[in-house]
C-alpha positions in Angstrom: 154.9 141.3 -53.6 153.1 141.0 -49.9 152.7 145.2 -49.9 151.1 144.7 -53.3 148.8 142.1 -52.7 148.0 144.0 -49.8 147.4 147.2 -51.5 144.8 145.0 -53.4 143.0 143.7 -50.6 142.4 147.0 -49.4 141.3 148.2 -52.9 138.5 145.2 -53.0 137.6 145.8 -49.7 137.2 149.8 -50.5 135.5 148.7 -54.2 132.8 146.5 -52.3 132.3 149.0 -49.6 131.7 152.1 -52.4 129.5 149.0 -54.4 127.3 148.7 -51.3 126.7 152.6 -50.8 125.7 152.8 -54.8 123.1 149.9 -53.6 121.9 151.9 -50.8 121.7 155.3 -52.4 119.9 153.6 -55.6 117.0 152.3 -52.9 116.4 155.4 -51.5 116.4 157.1 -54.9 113.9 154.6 -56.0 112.1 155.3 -52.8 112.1 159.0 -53.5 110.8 158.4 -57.0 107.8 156.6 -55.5 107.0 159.1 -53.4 106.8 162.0 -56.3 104.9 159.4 -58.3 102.5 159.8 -55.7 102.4 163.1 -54.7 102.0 163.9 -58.8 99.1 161.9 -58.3 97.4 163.3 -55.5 98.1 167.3 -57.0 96.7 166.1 -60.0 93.5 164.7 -58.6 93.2 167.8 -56.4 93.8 170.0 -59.6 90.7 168.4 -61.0 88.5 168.2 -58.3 89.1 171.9 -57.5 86.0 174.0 -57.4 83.8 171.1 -58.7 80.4 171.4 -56.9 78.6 169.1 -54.6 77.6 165.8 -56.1 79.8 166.1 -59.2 80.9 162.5 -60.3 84.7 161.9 -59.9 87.1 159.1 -60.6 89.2 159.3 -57.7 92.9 157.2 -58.2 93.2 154.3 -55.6 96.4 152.9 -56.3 97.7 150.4 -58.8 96.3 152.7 -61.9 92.5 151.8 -60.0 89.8 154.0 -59.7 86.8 154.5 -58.1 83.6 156.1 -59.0 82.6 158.8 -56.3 80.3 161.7 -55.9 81.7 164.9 -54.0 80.5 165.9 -50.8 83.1 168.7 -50.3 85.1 169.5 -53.1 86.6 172.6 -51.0 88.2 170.8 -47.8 89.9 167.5 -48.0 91.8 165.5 -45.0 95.8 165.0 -45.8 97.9 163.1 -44.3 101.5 165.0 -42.9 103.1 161.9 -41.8 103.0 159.6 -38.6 99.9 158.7 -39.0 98.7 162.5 -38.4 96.0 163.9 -40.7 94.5 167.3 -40.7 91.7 168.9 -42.9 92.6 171.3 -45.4 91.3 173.7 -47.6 92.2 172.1 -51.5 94.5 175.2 -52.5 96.3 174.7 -48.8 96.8 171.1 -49.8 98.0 171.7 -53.7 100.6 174.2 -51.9 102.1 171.5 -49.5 102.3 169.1 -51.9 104.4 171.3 -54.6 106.3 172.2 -51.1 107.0 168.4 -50.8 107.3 168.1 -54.2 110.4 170.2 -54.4 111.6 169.2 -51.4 111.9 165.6 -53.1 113.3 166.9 -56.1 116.0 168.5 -54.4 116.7 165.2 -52.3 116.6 163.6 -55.7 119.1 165.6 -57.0 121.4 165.8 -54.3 121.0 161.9 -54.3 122.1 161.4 -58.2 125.0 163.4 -57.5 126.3 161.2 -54.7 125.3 157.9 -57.0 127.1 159.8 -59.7 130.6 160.4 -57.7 130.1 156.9 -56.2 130.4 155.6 -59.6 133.3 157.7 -61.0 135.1 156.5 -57.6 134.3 152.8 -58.3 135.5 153.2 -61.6 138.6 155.0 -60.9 138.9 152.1 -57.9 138.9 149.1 -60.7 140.7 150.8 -63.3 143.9 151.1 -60.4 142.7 147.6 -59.3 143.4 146.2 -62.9 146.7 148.2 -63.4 148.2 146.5 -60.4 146.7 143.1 -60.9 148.6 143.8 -64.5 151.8 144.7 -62.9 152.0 141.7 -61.3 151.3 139.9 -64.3 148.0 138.5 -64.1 149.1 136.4 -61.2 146.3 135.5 -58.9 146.3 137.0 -55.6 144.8 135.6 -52.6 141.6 137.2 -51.3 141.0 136.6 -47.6 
């Protein structure tokens, strides 16, 4: 019975270890998510601010589902952000381009992310279905987790 119960051990210590990479790949998908939530946001706004002219009143998104009520000064160059901190100026068709390019570079980290979460979960469950078979073998008897 000892190689059994230690053949458990190791399979809860292997279930929580796959249950803790699920956690961590779920947080960066939902961090992922975020970040095409806003990118959709920001090509959107750029979609219909394109070619406005000067002075044309524009509800510009702030965050939160907020607005704010602006007038254009330069509907043709705008100032992006390409991370740490570092922000250059832009024509508005440069900027829809490298957002779509970040776009699918999300969804593709998106997808490559599901998958993982996906085969995480099919090992988990083949994990406790062995777990349960061998808990059953024993006989329902209790085993000692340490």
């Amino acid at each position: 019975m000892a190689k059994e119960d230690e053949e458990i051990r190791r399979m809860l210590v292997e279930l929580r270890l796959l249950e803790g990479s699920a956690r961590t790949i779920q947080s960066r998908l939902e961090v992922v998510d975020t970040a095409l939530s806003e990118i959709l946001i920001a090509n959107s706004t750029l979609e219909g601010i394109k070619n406005k002219p000067k002075g044309t009143e524009a509800l510009v998104p702030v965050g939160a589902g907020s607005f704010i009520r602006v007038e254009l000064a330069d509907s043709e160059k705008i100032v992006m952000g390409v991370g740490a901190g570092v922000s250059f100026e832009k024509s508005v068709n440069d900027s829809i381009e490298s957002l779509k390019n970040r776009q699918d570079d999300l969804e593709k980290l998106r997808t490559s992310l599901q998958e993982q979460l996906s085969q995480i979960a099919s090992r988990i469950e083949d994990e406790r279905r062995t777990l349960s078979d061998l808990v059953n073998k024993r006989g329902g008897e209790t085993v000692e987790v340490v």
